[in-house]
N, C-alpha and C positions, 0 to 999 in steps of 0.2 A: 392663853389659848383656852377655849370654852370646849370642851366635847362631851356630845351628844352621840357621840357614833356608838351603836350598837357591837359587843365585841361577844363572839359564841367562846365560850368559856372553854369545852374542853379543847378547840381547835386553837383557840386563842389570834382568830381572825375576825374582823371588820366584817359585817354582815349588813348593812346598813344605817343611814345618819349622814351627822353632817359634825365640821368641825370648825370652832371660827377664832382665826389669828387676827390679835390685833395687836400694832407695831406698836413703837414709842414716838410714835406723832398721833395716836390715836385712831388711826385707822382700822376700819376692821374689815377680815376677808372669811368669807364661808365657802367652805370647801363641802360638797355633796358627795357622799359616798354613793358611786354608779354600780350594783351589783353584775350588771350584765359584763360591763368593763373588768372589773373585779378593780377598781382605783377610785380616789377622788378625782373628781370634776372639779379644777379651781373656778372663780369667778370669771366673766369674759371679759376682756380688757385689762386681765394681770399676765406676766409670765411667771408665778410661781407654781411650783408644784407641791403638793402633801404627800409623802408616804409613809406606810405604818410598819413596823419590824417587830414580830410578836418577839416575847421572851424565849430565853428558852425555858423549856417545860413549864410554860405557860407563868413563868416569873415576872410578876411587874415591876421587879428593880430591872431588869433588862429589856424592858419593852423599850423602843422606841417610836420619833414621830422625826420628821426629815424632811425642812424644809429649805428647797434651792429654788432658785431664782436663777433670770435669765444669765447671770454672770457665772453658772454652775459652785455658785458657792453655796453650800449643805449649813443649814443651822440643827443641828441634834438635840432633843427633847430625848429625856430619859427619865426612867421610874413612873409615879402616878403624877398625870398633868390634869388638872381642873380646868 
């Protein structure tokens, strides 16, 4: 996972960016952080979804990133993701 997404430090929220998964067949997806929405936007033509789960009190061992697909099965990204 690549991220690019802006995060406001003392809130420890997603402010804008973009974040891009790429599977183990090499594909890669960019997900757009929508500020209006307050979510990412996946790619069109995927059912997956990105979301982001700050730490608490703003802890990057407990951040997470949460990505489910249309089979509702959650992949959990935790700590710092590059």
């Amino acid at each position: 996972m690549s991220n690019v997404a802006q995060i406001e430090t003392k809130t420890d929220k997603i402010v804008s960016g973009s974040v891009v998964l790429i599977d183990d067949e090499g594909s890669s997806y960019t997900f757009t952080y929508d500020k209006n929405k307050k979510k990412f936007v996946p790619p069109s033509g995927t059912n997956l979804t990105l979301q982001y789960q700050s730490g608490k009190s703003g802890s990057i061992e407990q951040r997470k990133w949460i990505v489910s697909g249309s089979d509702q099965q959650n992949i959990t990204l935790t700590g710092t993701v590059t």
